[in-house]
C-alpha positions in Angstrom: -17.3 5.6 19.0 -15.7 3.5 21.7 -12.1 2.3 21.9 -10.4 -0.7 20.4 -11.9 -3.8 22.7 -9.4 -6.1 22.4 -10.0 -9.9 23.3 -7.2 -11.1 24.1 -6.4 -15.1 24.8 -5.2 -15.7 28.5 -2.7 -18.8 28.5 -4.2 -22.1 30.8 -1.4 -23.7 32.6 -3.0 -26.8 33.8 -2.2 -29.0 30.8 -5.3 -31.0 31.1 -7.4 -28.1 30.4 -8.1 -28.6 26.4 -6.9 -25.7 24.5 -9.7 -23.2 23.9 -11.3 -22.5 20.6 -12.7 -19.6 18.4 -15.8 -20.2 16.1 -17.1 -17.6 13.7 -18.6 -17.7 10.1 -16.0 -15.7 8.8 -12.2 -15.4 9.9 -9.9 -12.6 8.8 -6.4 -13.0 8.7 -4.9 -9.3 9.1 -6.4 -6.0 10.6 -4.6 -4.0 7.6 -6.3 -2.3 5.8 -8.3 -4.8 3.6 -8.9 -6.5 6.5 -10.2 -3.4 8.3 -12.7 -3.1 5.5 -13.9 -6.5 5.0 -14.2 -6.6 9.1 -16.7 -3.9 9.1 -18.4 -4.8 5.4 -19.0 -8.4 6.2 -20.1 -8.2 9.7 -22.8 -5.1 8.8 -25.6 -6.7 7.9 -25.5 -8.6 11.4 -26.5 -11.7 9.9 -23.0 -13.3 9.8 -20.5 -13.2 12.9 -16.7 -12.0 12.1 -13.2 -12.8 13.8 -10.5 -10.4 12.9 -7.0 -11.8 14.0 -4.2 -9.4 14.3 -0.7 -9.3 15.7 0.4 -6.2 16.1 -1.3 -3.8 19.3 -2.8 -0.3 19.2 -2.7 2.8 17.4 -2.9 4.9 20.0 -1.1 8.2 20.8 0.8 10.6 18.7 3.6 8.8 16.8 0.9 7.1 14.3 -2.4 9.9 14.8 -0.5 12.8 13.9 0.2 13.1 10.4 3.6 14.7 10.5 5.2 12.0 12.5 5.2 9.6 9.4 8.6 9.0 9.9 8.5 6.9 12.9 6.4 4.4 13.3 7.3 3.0 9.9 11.2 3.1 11.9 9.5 1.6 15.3 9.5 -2.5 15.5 6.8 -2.1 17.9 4.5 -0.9 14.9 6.7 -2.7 11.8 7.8 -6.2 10.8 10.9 -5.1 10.0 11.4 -6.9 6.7 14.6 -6.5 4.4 14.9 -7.4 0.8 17.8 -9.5 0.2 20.9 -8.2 -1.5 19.5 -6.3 -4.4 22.4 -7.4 -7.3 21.5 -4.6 -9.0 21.8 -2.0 -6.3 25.2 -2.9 -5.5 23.7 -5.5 -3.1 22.0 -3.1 -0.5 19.6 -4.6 1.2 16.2 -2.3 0.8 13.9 -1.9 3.8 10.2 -3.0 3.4 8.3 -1.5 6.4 4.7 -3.5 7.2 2.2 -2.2 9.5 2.1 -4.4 12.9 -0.4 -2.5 14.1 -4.6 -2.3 13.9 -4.9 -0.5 10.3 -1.9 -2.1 9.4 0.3 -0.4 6.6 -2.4 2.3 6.5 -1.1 2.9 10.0 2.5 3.7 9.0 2.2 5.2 5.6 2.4 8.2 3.9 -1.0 9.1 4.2 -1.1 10.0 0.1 -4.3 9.2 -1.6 -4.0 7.6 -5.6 -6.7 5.7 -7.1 -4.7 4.5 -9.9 -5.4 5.4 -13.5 -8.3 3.9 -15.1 -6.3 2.0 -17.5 -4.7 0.2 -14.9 -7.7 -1.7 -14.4 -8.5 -1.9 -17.4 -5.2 -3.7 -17.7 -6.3 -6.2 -14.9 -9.8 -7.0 -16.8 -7.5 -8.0 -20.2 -5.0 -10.2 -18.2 -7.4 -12.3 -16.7 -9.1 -10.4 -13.7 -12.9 -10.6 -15.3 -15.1 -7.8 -13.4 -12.2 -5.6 -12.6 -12.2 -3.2 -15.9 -12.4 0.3 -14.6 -16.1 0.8 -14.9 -16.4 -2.2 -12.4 -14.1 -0.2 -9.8 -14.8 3.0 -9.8 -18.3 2.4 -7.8 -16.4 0.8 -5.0 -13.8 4.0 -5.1 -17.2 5.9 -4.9 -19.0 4.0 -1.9 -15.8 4.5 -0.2 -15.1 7.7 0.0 -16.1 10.6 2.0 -14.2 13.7 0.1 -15.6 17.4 -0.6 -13.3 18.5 -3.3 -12.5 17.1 -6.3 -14.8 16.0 -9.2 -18.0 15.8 -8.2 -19.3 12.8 -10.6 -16.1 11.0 -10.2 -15.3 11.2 -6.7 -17.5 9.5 -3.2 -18.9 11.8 -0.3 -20.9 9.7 2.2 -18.1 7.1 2.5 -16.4 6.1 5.7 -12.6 7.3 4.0 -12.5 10.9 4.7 -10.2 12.4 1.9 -8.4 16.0 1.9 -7.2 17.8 -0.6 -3.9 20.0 1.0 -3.7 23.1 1.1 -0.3 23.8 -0.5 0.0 26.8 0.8 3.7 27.2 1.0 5.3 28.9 -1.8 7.1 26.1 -3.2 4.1 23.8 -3.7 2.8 26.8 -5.9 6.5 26.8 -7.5 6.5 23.3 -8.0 3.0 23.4 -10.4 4.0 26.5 -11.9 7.2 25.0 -12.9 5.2 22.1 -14.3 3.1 24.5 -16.5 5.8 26.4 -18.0 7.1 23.5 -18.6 4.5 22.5 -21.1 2.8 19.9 -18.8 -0.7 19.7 -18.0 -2.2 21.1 -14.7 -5.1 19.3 -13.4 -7.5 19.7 -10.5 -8.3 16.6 -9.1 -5.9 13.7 -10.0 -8.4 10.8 -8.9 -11.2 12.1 -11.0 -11.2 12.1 -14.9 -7.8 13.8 -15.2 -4.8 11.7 -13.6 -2.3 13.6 -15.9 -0.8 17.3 -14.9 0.7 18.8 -12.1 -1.6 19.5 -8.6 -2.9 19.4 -5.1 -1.9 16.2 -3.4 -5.0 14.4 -1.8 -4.6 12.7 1.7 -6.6 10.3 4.2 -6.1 13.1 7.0 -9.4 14.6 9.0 -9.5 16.6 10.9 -5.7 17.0 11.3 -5.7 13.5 11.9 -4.5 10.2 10.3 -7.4 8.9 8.6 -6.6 4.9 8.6 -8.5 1.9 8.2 -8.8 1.3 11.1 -10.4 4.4 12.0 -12.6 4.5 9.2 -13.7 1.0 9.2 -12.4 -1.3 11.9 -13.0 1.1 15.4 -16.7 1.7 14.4 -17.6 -1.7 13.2 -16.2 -3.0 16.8 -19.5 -1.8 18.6 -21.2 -4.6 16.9 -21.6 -7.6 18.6 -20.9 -9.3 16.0 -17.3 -9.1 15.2 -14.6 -9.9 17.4 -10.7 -8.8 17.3 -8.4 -11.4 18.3 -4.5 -10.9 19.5 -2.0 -13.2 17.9 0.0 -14.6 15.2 -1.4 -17.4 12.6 0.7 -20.0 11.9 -1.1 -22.0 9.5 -5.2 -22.8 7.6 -6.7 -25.5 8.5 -8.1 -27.6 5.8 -11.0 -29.9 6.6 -9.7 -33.2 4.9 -6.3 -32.9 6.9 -8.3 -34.5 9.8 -10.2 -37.0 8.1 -10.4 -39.9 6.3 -12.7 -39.0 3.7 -10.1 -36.6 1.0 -11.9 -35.4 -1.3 -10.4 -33.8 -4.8 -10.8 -30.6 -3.9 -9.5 -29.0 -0.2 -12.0 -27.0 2.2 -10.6 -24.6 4.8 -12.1 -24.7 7.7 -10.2 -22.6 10.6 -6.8 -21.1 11.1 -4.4 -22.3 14.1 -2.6 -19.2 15.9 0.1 -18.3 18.6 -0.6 -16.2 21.3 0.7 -16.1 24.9 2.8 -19.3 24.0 0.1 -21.1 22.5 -1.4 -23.0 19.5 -4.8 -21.9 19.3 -7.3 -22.3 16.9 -10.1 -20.6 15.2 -13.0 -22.2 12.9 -14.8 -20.8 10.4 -18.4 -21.9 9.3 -18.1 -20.2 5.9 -14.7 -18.9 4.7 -11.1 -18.2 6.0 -9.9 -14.8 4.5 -5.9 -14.0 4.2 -5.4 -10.5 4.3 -2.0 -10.4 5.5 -0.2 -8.5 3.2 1.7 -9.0 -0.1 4.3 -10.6 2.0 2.7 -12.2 5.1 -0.1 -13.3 2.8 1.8 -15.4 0.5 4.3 -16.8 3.5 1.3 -18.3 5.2 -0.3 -19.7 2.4 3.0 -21.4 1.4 3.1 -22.5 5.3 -0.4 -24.4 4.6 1.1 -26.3 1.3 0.1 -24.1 -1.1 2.3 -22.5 -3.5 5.2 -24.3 -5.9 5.1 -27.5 -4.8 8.9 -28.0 -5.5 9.4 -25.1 -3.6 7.3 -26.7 -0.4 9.1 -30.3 -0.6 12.4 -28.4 -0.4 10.8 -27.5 3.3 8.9 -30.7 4.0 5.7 -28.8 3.9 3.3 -31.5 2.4 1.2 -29.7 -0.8 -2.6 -29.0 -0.7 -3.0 -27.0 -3.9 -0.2 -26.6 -5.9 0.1 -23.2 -7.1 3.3 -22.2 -8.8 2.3 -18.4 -9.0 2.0 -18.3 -4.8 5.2 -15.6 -3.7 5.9 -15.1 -7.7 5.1 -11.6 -9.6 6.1 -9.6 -6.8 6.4 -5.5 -7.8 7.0 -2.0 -6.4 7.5 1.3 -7.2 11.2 2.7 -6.7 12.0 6.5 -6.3 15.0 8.7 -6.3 15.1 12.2 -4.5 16.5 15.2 -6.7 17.4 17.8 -3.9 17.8 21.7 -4.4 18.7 24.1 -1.7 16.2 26.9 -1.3 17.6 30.5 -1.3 14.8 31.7 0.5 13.9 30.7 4.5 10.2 29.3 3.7 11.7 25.5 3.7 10.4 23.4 6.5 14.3 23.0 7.7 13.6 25.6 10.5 10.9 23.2 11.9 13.6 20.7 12.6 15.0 21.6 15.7 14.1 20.7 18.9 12.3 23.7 20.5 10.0 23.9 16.6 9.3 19.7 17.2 8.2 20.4 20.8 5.9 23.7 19.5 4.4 21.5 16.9 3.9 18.8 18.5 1.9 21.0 20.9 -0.4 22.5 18.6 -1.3 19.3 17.2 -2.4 17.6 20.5 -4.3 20.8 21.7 -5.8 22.0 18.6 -5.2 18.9 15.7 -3.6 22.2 13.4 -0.8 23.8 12.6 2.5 21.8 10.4 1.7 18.4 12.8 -1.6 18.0 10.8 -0.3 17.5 6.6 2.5 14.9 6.0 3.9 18.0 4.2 3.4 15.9 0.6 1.2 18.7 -0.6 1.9 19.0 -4.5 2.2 16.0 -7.0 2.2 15.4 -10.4 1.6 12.3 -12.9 3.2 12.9 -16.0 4.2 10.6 -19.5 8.0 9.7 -20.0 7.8 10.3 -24.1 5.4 10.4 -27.0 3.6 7.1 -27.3 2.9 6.5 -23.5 -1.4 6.8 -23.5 -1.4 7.4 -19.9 1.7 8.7 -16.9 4.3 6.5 -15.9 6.2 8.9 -13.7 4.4 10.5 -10.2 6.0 13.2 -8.5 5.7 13.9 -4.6 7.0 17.4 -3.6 8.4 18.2 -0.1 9.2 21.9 0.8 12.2 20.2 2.8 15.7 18.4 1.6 15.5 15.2 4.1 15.2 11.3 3.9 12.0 9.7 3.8 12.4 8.3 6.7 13.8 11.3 8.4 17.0 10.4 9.5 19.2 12.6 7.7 18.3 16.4 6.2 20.5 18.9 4.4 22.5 21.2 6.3 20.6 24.4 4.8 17.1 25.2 3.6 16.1 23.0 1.0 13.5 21.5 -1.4 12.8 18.2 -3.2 10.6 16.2 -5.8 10.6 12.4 -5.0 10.3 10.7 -8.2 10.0 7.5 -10.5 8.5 5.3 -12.8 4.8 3.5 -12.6 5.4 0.8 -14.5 8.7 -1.3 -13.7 9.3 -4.3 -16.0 10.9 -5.6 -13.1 9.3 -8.5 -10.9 10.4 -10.8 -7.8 9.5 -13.2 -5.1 8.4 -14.1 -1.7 10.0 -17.6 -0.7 10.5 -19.0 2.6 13.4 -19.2 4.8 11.9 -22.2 7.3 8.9 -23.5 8.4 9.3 -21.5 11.5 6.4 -19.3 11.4 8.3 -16.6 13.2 11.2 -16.0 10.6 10.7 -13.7 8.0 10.4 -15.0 4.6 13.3 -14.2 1.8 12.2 -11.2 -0.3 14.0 -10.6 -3.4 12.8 -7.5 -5.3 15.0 -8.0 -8.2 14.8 -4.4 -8.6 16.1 -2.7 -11.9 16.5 -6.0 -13.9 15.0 -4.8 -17.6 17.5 -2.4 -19.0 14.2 0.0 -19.6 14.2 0.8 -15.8 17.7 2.3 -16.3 16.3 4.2 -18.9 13.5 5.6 -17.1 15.1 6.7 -14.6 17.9 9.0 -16.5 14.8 10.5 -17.7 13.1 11.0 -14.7 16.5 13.1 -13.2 16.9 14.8 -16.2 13.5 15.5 -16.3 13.2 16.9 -12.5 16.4 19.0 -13.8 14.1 20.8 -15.9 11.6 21.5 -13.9 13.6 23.1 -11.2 15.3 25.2 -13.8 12.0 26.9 -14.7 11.1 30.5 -14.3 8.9 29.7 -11.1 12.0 28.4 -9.1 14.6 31.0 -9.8 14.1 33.0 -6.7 14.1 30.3 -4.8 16.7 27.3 -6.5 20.2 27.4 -4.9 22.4 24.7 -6.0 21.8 20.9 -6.7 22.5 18.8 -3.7 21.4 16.0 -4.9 22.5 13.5 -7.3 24.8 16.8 -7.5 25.9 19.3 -10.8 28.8 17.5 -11.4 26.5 13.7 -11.9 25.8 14.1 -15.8 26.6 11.1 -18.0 24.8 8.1 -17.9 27.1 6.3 -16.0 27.6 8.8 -13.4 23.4 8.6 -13.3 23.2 5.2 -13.3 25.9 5.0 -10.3 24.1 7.3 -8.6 20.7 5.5 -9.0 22.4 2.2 -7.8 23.5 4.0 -4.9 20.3 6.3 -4.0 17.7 4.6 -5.5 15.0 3.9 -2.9 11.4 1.8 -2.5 8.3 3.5 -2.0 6.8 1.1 0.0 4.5 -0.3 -2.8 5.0 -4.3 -2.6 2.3 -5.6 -4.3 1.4 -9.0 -6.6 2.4 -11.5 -4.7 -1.0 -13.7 -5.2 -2.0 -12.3 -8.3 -5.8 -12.2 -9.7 -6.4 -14.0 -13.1 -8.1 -17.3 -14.7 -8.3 -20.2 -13.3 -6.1 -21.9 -16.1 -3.0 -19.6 -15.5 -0.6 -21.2 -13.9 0.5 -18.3 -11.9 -2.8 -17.1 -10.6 -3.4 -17.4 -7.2 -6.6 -16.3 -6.8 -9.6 -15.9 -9.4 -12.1 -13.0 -10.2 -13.6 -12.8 -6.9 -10.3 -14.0 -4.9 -11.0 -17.1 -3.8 -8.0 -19.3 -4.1 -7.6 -21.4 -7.2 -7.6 -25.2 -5.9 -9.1 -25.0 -2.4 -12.6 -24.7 -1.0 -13.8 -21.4 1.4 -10.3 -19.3 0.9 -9.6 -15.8 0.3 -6.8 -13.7 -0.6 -7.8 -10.2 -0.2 -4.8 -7.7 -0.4 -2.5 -5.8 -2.3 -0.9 -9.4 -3.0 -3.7 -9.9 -5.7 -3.1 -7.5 -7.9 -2.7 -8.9 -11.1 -0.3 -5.4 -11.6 1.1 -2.5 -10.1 -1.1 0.6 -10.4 0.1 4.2 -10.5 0.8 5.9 -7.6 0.5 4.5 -3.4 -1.5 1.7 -3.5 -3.6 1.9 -0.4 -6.4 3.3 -1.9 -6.9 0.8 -4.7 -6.3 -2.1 -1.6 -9.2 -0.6 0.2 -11.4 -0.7 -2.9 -10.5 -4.2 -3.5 -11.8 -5.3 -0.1 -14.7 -3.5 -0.7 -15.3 -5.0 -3.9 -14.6 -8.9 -2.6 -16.6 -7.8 0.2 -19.8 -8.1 -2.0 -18.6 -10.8 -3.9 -18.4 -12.6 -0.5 -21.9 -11.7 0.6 -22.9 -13.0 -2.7 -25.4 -9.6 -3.1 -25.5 -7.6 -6.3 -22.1 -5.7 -7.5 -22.7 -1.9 -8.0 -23.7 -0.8 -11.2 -20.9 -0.6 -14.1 -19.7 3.1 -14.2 -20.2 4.6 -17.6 -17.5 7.5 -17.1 -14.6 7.8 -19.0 -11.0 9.2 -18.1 -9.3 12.3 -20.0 -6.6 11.3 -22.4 -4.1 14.0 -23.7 -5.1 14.3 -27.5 -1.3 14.3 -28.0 -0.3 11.4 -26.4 0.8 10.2 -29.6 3.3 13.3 -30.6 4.2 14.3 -27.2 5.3 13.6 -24.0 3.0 16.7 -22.9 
C-alpha cells in the first residue's frame, strides 16, 4: 500500500495564464467516508476515471491512528470544521458543538470508532416513507460486501470486506458488571448486536485492526489511490456547475457538469463527463447545494442566490442522537482513572507506537447495550455505551476518584432542525439549529433513561464496586430537578444526519430519490448521511458507508445484490414488556 499521493494545485501568478482545469467522468465532493467508498467503488473496474476533492490534509501520526486518542482530533481545527449549533432554546441556549472530519476519511477519522448497523426496521422504515429499494433485505448485502469481521453471526455478518471489524475484548471487570447488571435486570443478553439480535446487553464492536483506527480512508480510499485512475485533489468547492448556466440553450431540466473550487487563492474548476457527487456531509452537503440555487427558493432570494431546482426539503429534517452521562464512583482501583496521568499517557502511548497493543489500541467503549423504553416499543430506542472511566467525551474534565459511567439516550427523537445559510461566502459556516428536545416525549425519554441507568447500577453485579452517584447526583430526583439537569448536561453524539433526505419524487421535502440523484437536476448526487430519510439506531457511520456502497452500484448502473431473505429477532414480549 503506498501513501496518500496528494495532487495538489500550484497557484499561476502571471494573470494571462488561463486558470487550469480538472476533467474526470466522475467528481466527488468529500473524502469522508461515503466519499472514501464511492472513490474506490467507482474507480475499480478501471473503465471510468474518478476525482476526489477534499479539504482537509492527512491522517497521519498518532492523534487520529491510535484508537485511544479519540478525544483530540475531534478538539483539533486542523482535523475539524469546528461547527456550533446555534442557541439551543431548549438547553438553556447552549450552543452544542458539532465536530466534522477535515481530514481524508473525514468524520470516520475523528469518531468514536463504534460499529452499529442500525436495526432492521429502520430500514424498513426508509422503504415505507418513500426510499423504494432500501427495506432491510435490500441493505443488508451491502453491510455484507462491506465487511471484513471474524466474530459475530456468521450468516448475518461480511468477512472478505475491506471494513475490518472487532469485537472488544471487555476484559475489564466492569464491562462484565455492566452486562451482568443488564441480565439481572431482566434484559436480554445478546452476542452480536449487528446480526439477528440488536436487543440485549453485549460486546461493543469497533473499526479497529490491528490496534489501529480502521477508517475509510484506510479501508477504501489509500488502496484505491494506486490506481491510475483516480485522483485526490486539495481544496475547497465553492459551488456545481450546471451546464445551461453558460449557454443559451436552457433547457427544463438542469445538467451538472463540473464543480468550481478554491485552493491556493484560486477559483478552479473541475468537469465531470458523467456525474458530480456531493458527499460532503449532512452539513457541508446541504450548504453547497443551497450555494448552487438549490434548496427553498425563498430561502436563496433572501441571499441573491438565483434558483436551479427549487427544493424546499434542501437543509430541512435535520436529526441526531443526544446522550446524558450517569456517573458512579468505583470503589475498587480497576477504573481507567490511573491511566490519566502523565507518566501512564507517555507509557501508553509507547506501547502503542512500538507494538499497536496495550490500552492505546480500544477506544475503551467495550460493552453496549440496546434496549426498549416500555411495553409496546417492537424494537430498542435506548443504546448504552459503557466506559470503565468517569470523564467527558471529549476528555477535558474527569472525576477526581476512580470512576465508571453508561453514556445513554434515546434512538428515535421526535425532534428535527435545519441547515440554513449565513452568506454566500463559501467560507462561513452555515447556521445549524438542532432544535433539540422540542416534542415533550424527548423529556420523557430521557427521565426514563436516568432512572433507568439508576437501576442498572443498583444491581447485584455492581455492588462491590458502585460508590456514590456523581452524576446527575442522589439528591437530582423529581422531574424537574431531571429535566434541569438534562438541560444542563445533555450532550450530542455526533449523529447529524437528514439533511437531504431520500424519498419520492413528489415529496416536497425530498432531496434526493431512490438511487440519490437529486430531484430536479440532471448528473447529481447526494451520497451521505444527509440522505437519510431517518435517523437509525446507534453511530451512523456504518449505515453511511453502506449507503455509498449501495449508490455505488446504482451509479455503475450493474445489478444490485440479491434481496436478503434473513429476518431480525423480535422479543416475543414486546407487547407486555419493556424486557
Amino acid at each position: 500500500m503506498r501513501p496518500i499521493a496528494v495532487f495538489e494545485v500550484t497557484a499561476i501568478s502571471t494573470k494571462d495564464i488561463q486558470t487550469p482545469e480538472f476533467n474526470a467522468d466522475y467528481v466527488i465532493v468529500g473524502a469522508g467516508s461515503a466519499g472514501c467508498v464511492l472513490a474506490a467503488r467507482l474507480s475499480e473496474n478501471g473503465k471510468y476515471s474518478v476525482i476526489i476533492l477534499e479539504y482537509g490534509g492527512s491522517d497521519f501520526g498518532p492523534l487520529i491512528q491510535m484508537p485511544a486518542a479519540l478525544s483530540y482530533p475531534m478538539n483539533m481545527s486542523h482535523y475539524d470544521w469546528g461547527y456550533k449549533s446555534e442557541p439551543e432554546p431548549n438547553l438553556n441556549n447552549r450552543q452544542l458543538v458539532t465536530p466534522r472530519g477535515k481530514v481524508i476519511g473525514g468524520s470516520s477519522s475523528i469518531n468514536g470508532m463504534v460499529y452499529v448497523r442500525g436495526h432492521a426496521r429502520d430500514f424498513d422504515h426508509w422503504a415505507q416513507s418513500g426510499a423504494s429499494g432500501w427495506s432491510f433485505a435490500d441493505v443488508l448485502p451491502y453491510f455484507q460486501r462491506m465487511e471484513n469481521s471474524a466474530e459475530g453471526d456468521a450468516q448475518w455478518r461480511g468477512t472478505t470486506g475491506p471494513l475490518h471489524i472487532t469485537q472488544a475484548k471487555g476484559e475489564n471487570p466492569l464491562f462484565k458488571a455492566f452486562i451482568e447488571a443488564g441480565k439481572q435486570a431482566g434484559f436480554e443478553t445478546t452476542t452480536d448486536y449487528n446480526g439477528s439480535k440488536q436487543e440485549g446487553f453485549g460486546k461493543m464492536e469497533q473499526t479497529i485492526w490491528r490496534g489501529q483506527r480502521w477508517s475509510a480512508a484506510n479501508a477504501y480510499l489509500k488502496p484505491a489511490l494506486i490506481r491510475k485512475n483516480l485522483q485526490l485533489l486539495r481544496g475547497e468547492c465553492t459551488k456545481i456547475i450546471f451546464a445551461d448556466q453558460t449557454s443559451n440553450n436552457r433547457s427544463e431540466k438542469l445538467q451538472a457538469c463540473g464543480i468550481e473550487f478554491a485552493a491556493h487563492g484560486r477559483i478552479q474548476k473541475i468537469t465531470a463527463n458523467k456525474e458530480v457527487i456531493i458527499s460532503a456531509s449532512s452539513i457541508n452537503s446541504p450548504k453547497l447545494l443551497m450555494l448552487s440555487g438549490i434548496g427553498p427558493g425563498e430561502h436563496l432570494r433572501e441571499h441573491n442566490i438565483p434558483v436551479v431546482a427549487e427544493r424546499p426539503g434542501v437543509g430541512q429534517n435535520l436529526q441526531d442522537h443526544l446522550e446524558l452521562y450517569v456517573q458512579q464512583e468505583c470503589t475498587q482501583p480497576i477504573s481507567l482513572y490511573s491511566s490519566l496521568h502523565l507518566f501512564s499517557k507517555a507509557r501508553i502511548g509507547l506501547q502503542w507506537l512500538l507494538f499497536k497493543s496495550g490500552e492505546g489500541a480500544t477506544n475503551h467503549f467495550e460493552s453496549a447495550a440496546f434496549v426498549r423504553s416500555k411495553a409496546g416499543i417492537e424494537y430498542p430506542d435506548i443504546q448504552y455505551h459503557f466506559l470503565p472511566v468517569a470523564i467527558r467525551y471529549d476528555g477535558k474534565a474527569a472525576a477526581e476518584s476512580h470512576g465508571f459511567q453508561a453514556h445513554v439516550g434515546p434512538m428515535r427523537s421526535r425532534s428535527r432542525g435545519s441547515i440554513e445559510l449565513n452568506s454566500t461566502e463559501y467560507r462561513r459556516a452555515p447556521k445549524i439549529t438542532f432544535n433539540y428536545m422540542s416534542h415533550e416525549q424527548d423529556w420523557i425519554e430521557f427521565r426514563h433513561c436516568i432512572k433507568l441507568t439508576r437501576e442498572l447500577f443498583s444491581q447485584p453485579a455492581f455492588d462491590t464496586l458502585r460508590g456514590k452517584e456523581i452524576s446527575p447526583g442522589s439528591d437530582v430526583h423529581s422531574d424537574q430537578e431531571l429535566d434541569n439537569h438534562i438541560r444542563e448536561h445533555v450532550e450530542s453524539a455526533f449523529h447529524p444526519c437528514g439533511t437531504c433526505k431520500m424519498g419520492r419524487s413528489d415529496d416536497k421535502m425530498a432531496v434526493v430519490d431512490s438511487e440519490c440523484r437529486v430531484i430536479g437536476v440532471d448528473r447529481l448526487r447526494v451520497v451521505d448521511s444527509s440522505v437519510f430519510p431517518s435517523i437509525t439506531n446507534g453511530n451512523i457511520n456504518g449505515p453511511t458507508l453502506m449507503v455509498a456502497e449501495k449508490t455505488a452500484d446504482h451509479i455503475l448502473g450493474g445489478d444490485m445484490l440479491p434481496r436478503s431473505t434473513q429476518e431480525p429477532w423480535i422479543n416475543p414480549n414486546w407487547e407486555s414488556s419493556d424486557r
